[in-house]
Structure formats: structure tokens, C-alpha cells
C-alpha positions in Angstrom: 0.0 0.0 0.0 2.8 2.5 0.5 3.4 4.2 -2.9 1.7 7.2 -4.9 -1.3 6.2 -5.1 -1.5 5.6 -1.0 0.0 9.2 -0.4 -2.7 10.6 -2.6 -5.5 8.4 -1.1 -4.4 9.6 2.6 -4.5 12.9 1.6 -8.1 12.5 0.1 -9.0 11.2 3.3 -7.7 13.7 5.1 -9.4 16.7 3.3 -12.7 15.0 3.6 -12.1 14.9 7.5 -11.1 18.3 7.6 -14.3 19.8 5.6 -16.6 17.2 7.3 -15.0 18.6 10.7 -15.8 22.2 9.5 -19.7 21.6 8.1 -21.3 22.4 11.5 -19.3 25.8 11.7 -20.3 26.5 8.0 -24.0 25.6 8.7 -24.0 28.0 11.8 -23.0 31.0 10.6 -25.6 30.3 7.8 -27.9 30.1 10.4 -27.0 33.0 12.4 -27.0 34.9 8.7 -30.6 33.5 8.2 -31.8 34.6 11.8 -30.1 38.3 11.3 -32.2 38.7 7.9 -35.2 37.2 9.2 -34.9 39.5 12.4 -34.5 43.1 10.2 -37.5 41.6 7.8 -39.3 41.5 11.1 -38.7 44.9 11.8 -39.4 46.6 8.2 -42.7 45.7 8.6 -43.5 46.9 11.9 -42.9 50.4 11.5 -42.8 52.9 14.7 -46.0 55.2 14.3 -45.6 58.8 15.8 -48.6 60.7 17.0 -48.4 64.3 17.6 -50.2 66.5 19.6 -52.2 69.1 18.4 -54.4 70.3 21.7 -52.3 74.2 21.5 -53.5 75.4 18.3 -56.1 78.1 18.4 -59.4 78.0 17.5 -58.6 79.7 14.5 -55.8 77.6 13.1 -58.0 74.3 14.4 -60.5 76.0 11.8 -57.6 76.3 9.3 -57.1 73.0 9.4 -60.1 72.1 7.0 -58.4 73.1 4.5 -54.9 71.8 4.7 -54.6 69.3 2.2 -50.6 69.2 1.7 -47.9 68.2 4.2 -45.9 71.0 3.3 -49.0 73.1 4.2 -49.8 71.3 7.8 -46.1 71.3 8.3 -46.6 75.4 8.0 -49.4 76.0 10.0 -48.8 73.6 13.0 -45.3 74.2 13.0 -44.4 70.0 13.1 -41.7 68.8 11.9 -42.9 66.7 9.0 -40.6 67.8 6.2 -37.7 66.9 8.2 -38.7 63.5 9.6 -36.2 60.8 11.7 -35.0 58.3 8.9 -35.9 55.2 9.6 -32.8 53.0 10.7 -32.3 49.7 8.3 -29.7 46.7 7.7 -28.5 46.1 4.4 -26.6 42.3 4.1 -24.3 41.8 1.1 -24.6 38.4 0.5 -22.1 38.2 -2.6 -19.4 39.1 -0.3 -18.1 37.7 3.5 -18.3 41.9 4.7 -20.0 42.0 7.9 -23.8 43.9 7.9 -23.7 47.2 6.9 -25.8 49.7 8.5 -28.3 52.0 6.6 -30.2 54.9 7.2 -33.1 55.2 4.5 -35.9 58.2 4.4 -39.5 57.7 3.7 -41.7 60.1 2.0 -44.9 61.4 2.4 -46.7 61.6 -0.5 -47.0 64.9 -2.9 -50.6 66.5 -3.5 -50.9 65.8 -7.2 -51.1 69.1 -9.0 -54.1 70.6 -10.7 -53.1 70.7 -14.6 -54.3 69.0 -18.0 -53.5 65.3 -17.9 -54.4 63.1 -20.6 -57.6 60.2 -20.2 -59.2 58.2 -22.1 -62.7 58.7 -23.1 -65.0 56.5 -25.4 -66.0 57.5 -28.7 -69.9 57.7 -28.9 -71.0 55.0 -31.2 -73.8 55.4 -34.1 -76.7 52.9 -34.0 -77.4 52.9 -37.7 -75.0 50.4 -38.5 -72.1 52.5 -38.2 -69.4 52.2 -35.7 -66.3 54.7 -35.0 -62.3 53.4 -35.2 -61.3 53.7 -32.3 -63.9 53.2 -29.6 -61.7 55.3 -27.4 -59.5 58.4 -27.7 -57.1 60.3 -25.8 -58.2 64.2 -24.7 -56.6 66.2 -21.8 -58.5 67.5 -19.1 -57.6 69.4 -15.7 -57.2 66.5 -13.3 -55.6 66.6 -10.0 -56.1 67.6 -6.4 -56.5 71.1 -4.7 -56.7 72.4 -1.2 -60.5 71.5 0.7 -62.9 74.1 -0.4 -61.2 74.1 -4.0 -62.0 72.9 -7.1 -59.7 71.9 -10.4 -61.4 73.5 -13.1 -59.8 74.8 -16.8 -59.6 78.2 -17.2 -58.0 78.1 -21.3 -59.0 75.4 -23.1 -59.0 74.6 -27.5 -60.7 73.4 -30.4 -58.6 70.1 -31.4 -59.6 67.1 -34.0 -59.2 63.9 -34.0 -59.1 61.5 -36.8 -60.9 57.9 -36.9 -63.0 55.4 -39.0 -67.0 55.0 -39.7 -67.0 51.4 -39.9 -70.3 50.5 -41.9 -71.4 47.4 -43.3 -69.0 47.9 -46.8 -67.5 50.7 -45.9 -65.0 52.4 -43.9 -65.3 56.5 -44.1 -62.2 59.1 -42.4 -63.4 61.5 -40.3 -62.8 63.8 -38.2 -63.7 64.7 -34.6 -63.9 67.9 -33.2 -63.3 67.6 -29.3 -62.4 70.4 -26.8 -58.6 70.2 -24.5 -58.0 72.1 -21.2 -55.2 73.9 -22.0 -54.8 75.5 -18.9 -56.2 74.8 -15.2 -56.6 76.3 -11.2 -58.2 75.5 -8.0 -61.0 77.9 -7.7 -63.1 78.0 -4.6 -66.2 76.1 -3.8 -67.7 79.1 -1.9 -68.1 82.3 -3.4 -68.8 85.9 -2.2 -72.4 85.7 -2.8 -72.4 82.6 -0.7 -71.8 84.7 2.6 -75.3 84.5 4.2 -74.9 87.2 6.7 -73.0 90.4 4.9 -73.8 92.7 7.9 -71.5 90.5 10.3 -69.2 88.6 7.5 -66.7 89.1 5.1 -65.4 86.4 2.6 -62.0 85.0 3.0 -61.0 84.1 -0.8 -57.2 82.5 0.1 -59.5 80.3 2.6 -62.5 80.0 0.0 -64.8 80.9 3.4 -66.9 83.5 4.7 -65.6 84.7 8.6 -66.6 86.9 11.0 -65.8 91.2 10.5 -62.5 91.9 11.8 -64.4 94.9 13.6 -66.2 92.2 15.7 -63.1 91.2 17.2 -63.6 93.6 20.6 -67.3 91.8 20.7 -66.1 88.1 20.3 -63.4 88.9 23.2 -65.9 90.7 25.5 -68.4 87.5 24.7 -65.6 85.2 25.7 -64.3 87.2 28.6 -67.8 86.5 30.6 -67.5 82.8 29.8 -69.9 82.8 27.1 -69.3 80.8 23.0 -68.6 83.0 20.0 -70.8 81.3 17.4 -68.5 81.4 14.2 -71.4 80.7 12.0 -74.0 83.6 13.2 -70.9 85.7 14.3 -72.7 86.4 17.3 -72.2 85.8 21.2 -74.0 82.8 22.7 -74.9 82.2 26.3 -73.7 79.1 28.7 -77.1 78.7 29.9 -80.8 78.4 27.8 -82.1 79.5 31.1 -83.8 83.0 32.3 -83.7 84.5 28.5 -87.9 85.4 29.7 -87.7 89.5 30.6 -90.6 91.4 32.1 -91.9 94.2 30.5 -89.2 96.9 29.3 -86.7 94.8 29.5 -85.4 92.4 26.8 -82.2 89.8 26.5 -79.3 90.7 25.7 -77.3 87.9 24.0 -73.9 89.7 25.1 -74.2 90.3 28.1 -76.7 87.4 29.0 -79.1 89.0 30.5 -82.0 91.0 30.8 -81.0 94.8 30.1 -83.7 97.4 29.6 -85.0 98.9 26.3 -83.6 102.2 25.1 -86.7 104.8 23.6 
């Protein structure tokens, strides 16, 4: 048995002990690889959700609030943070390589307010009943699409003539034509409420960069006198309100007086 072909058999024998010796190190780091992925899939899909607190805003900017309808906007009025959020912490493992984990920092975005302005749809092509039918059965025509503040509307304000050219299909026959079909060229949020919508002109004004009507700024003093005694401003009526239904009955000369709350006498 001694000879070349021994040597070589002993050293056969002797690398298959070595790497059979080695197997349960090899299949415990792939294990402790597996765990360490498994672990950081985990955690991607149990984000951390923040809550923030919103109880010291003002009436007023509470009010506001209907209509935010962009982050950048809340961001402005509440004074958050939310343009400059915490990245959110991940683990990246090469697995082309024996490099230890690297660690990651990746951002997420909030999502934009799509913007008010022509975008393309597709519309169906009305369709003749007399045997004739129109190549295609749908075209392409821009209209103002997108999103706008609450209280705001996307609506064109330039729009053009265009045509579009398609088949009559008939029986034994097939006829060009062409379509004349109207494009928004142009679009902008407009408000919902107008001027004329302001029910009470004595006591309101219309806020057009809110697309609402408020209260006079001259009743300011009243609404602080109103508060003052413990009694609501009612934004809608722009008039005080009392805490209590009770003892608005006055005897005779006298009548209510919805500022004050109570019964004051009449002035002749």
C-alpha cells in the first residue's frame, strides 16, 4: 500500500475529514446569517408610528385645518416637523461578499398632492346605432385632473378646439373622419364658496385664500368681550351665545341681551 497512489488516497482522506469537521461551523453561521435577515425583515414591517399632539392650536388655526390638504402646508401652519422627519434605521446584508452587515439609514416620503393641470384620459367615442361604428372606440383628450386644497375645485380656465381622426365602420365601408373635441389647456383650483355665498354680509366678510366667509374683523372687541364673561362665540352667526338656555324670559321693558346674557332694559 505505501506508494503514490496511497500518499494521494491519505491525503483524500484527510481533506474530507477536515471539511466534514468544518460543516457544522459552515452551517452555523448560515444560520446565524438567516436569523439576522429574518430578524430586520421582522422589523421593516413593523414600523414605529408617531402621534403628535395638536391640543395648542387656536381655534382659528384648528379652523384652518379644513383646509390643509398638503404636508408642506400642515407642516406650515402647526409648526411639526414633517418635512424633516427621523430616517428610519435599516440593515443592508451583502450576501455576494463575507463583509459584515452594513448599517443603513433610508428616508421615507410622504406623498405629494398631485397638481391641478391638463393630464391626458381616455374617453369612449360615442358610437352610431345605424349600422355605423367609430375606429377607435376610445380616444385620448386632456382634461384638468388633480387635487386642490378643501374648499377648492380643479377646473380649466383656457381650453382649445382640437380634431381627432378615426374610421366609420359601416357594413361595406369604412369612411375618415374627423372629430372635433375640446382640450384644457390651462387649469386652477378655484373656490367652492363664493362671495355671494356669505349668508350674513352685515357681520361677514369672505376669506377668498380660505374659499370661506368669517366673521368682520371689527367684531373682534365683541367676540373677546363675549368670551371674557364665559360665554361661545358662534362662528357661523358671528354672534355671542350664552352658557345657559335659562332665564332668557324678561318682564316688560326689558329684553335679553345675548352679550351680556341678561335681561337689560329697552332704550326709547
Amino acid at each position: 500500500m505505501h506508494g503514490p497512489r496511497s500518499t494521494l488516497l491519505g491525503l483524500t482522506l484527510a481533506i474530507l475529514g477536515t471539511a466534514a469537521a468544518f460543516n457544522p461551523i459552515f452551517r452555523e453561521n448560515e444560520m446565524a446569517w438567516r436569523d439576522l435577515f429574518l430578524a430586520f425583515d421582522k422589523a421593516e414591517r413593523e414600523p414605529v408610528v408617531k402621534s403628535y399632539d395638536l391640543s395648542y392650536l387656536t381655534f382659528e388655526q384648528q379652523d384652518m385645518l379644513k383646509s390643509v390638504a398638503d404636508i408642506a402646508e400642515l407642516a406650515n401652519l402647526t409648526g411639526l416637523p414633517l418635512m424633516d422627519e427621523d430616517p428610519t434605521e435599516g440593515l443592508r446584508i451583502g450576501f455576494r461578499s463575507l463583509s459584515p452587515p452594513v448599517r443603513t439609514r433610508r428616508r421615507r416620503q410622504y406623498e405629494k398632492l398631485p397638481e391641478c393641470k391638463p393630464r391626458i384620459v381616455n374617453e369612449p367615442v360615442e358610437q352610431h346605432h345605424d349600422g355605423m361604428r367609430t375606429i377607435p372606440t376610445c380616444i385620448e383628450r386632456k382634461v384638468c385632473g388633480g387635487c386642490c386644497s378643501v374648499g377648492r375645485l380643479c377646473v380649466a380656465t383656457k381650453t382649445k378646439k382640437v380634431t381627432k381622426k378615426v374610421i366609420q365602420l359601416g357594413t361595406n365601408s369604412a369612411t375618415p373622419v374627423l372629430l372635433n373635441v375640446t382640450e384644457d389647456e390651462e387649469c386652477e383650483c378655484v373656490c367652492k364658496v363664493k362671495a355671494s355665498d356669505c349668508p350674513n354680509t352685515q357681520r361677514q366678510e369672505y376669506d377668498q385664500e380660505h374659499c370661506m366667509c368669517r366673521c368682520k374683523s371689527s367684531l373682534r372687541e365683541e367676540k373677546a368681550k363675549c368670551e371674557s364673561v364665559g360665554n361661545f362665540w358662534d362662528y357661523n352667526s358671528c354672534r355671542c351665545v350664552c352658557r345657559s338656555l335659562a332665564g332668557r324670559e324678561c318682564s316688560s321693558g326689558y329684553f335679553f341681551d345675548e352679550l351680556s346674557c341678561r335681561c337689560v332694559p329697552l332704550l326709547f
